[in-house]
N, C-alpha and C positions, 0 to 999 in steps of 0.2 A: 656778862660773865661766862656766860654759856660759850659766846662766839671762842675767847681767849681759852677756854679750855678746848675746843676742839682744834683750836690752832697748833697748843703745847704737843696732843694726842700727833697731828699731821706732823709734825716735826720730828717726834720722837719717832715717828714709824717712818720717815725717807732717808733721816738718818740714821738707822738700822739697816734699810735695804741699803743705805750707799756704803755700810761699811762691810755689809755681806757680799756686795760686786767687785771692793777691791780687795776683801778676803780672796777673791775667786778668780781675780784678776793676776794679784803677788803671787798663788798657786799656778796658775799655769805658768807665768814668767818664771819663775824658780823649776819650772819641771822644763819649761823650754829652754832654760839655760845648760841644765841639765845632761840632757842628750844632746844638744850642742855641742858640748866637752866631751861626750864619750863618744860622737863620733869622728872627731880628729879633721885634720884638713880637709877639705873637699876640692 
């Protein structure tokens, strides 16, 4: 029982970090899209 609780615990904490890297990932993509567009053709 022990083992299956510490499994739930690992899960729910990679799945936090993986949604806090594509939090972090959607941010810079949105901010790189960003100046992209303002700075016009190159």
């Amino acid at each position: 029982m022990l083992k299956n609780f510490l499994a739930a615990v690992g899960l729910v904490v990679i799945a936090k970090k993986g949604y806090e890297v594509y939090r972090s990932y959607k941010s810079m993509e949105a901010e790189n899209e960003f100046l992209r567009k303002g700075q016009g053709p190159v």
